[in-house]
C-alpha positions in Angstrom: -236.7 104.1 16.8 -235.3 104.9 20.3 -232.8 102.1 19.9 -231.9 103.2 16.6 -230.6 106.7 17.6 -229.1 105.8 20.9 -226.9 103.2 18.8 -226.3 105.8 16.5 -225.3 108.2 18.7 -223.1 105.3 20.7 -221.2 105.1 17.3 -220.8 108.8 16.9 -219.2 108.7 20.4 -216.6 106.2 20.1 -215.6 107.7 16.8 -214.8 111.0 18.4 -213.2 109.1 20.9 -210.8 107.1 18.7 -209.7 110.6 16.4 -209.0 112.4 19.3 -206.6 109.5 20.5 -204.6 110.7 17.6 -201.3 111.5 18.2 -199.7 115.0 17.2 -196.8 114.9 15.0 -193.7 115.5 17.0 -191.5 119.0 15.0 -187.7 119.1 15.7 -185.5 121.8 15.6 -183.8 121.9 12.2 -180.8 123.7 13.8 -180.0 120.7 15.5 -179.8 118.9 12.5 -176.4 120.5 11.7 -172.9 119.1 12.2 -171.7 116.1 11.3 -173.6 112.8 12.4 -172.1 109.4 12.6 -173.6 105.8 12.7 -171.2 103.3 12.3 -169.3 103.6 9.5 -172.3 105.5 7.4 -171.8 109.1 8.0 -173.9 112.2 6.9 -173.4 115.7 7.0 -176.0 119.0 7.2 -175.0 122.3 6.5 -177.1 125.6 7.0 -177.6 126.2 3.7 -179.6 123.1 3.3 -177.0 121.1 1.4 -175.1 118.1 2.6 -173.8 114.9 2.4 -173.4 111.1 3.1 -170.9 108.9 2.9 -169.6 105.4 4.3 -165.9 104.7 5.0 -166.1 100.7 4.9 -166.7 101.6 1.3 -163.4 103.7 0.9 -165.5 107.1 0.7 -164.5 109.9 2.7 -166.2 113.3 3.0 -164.4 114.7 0.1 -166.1 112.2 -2.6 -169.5 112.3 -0.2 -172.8 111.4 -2.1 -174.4 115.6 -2.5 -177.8 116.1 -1.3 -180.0 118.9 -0.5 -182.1 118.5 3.2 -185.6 120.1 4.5 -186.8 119.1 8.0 -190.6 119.7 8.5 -192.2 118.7 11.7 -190.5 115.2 11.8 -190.6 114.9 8.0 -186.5 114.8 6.9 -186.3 114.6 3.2 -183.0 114.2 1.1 -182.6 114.7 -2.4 -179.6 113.3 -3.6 -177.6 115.1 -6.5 -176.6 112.1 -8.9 -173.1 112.9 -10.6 -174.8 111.2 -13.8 -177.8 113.7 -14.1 -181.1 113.4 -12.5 -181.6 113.4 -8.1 -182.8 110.7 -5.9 -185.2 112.0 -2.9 -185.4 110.0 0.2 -187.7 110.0 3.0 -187.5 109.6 6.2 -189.5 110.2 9.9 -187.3 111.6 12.8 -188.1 110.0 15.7 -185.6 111.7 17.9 -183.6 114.5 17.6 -181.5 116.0 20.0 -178.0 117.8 20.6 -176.3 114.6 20.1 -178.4 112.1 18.3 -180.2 111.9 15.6 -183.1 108.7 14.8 -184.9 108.2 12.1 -187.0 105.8 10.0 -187.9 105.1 6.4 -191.1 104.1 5.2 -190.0 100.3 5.1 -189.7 100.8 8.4 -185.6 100.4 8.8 -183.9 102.9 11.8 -180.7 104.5 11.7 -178.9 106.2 15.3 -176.5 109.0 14.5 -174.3 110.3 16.6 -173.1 114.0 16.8 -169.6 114.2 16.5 
C-alpha cells in the first residue's frame, strides 16, 4: 500500500512539473502593427481602424486594387478577414512570433512563416 501511494504521489509530481513548464503566450503591441509591411514582393497594410490590406506586385497589384481585410491582434493571435469583392469574407489565422518597430513574423497553422519589413 505504501508503494502504491508514493508512486502515486511520484506521478502527481511530475505532472505538476510538466504544466508548469508551460510556456505563456507572448501579447504584442497592436500599435506596432500599423504601417505598411513588406516581404518581398507580398505587401500588407494595417490601419488604426482595424481595416487593411494585402497585395503582391509580381502579380501586377498595387495598393489601390489591394485584397480588403479587417485585422484583430490578441496576445499573438493576428486574424484577417478578407472582404471578397464577390460576397462572402475569408478569415485567416495566423501566430506572431515577433513583432517589433520594424518587423513583423508570423506563422500559420500549417506551419509556413512570413518576415515583413516596416517600410
Amino acid at each position: 500500500m505504501k508503494r502504491i501511494i508514493i508512486c502515486l504521489f511520484t506521478c502527481l509530481s511530475i505532472a505538476l512539473i510538466f504544466n508548469s513548464c508551460k510556456k505563456d503566450e507572448e501579447s504584442f503591441d497592436e500599435s506596432l502593427l500599423i504601417g505598411k509591411w513588406q516581404s518581398g514582393t507580398v505587401w500588407e497594410k494595417y490601419s488604426a481602424d482595424h481595416k487593411g490590406g494585402t497585395w503582391d506586385t509580381s502579380d501586377g497589384v498595387y495598393e489601390d486594387d489591394a485584397q480588403a481585410f479587417t485585422w484583430s491582434l490578441e496576445k499573438s493571435d493576428l486574424t484577417q478577414i478578407h472582404i471578397m469583392e464577390i460576397g462572402g469574407n475569408v478569415p485567416k489565422y495566423y501566430t506572431v512570433t515577433e513583432l517589433t518597430s520594424t518587423t513583423l513574423k508570423y506563422k500559420d497553422d500549417f506551419g509556413i512563416s512570413r518576415t515583413f519589413s516596416k517600410r
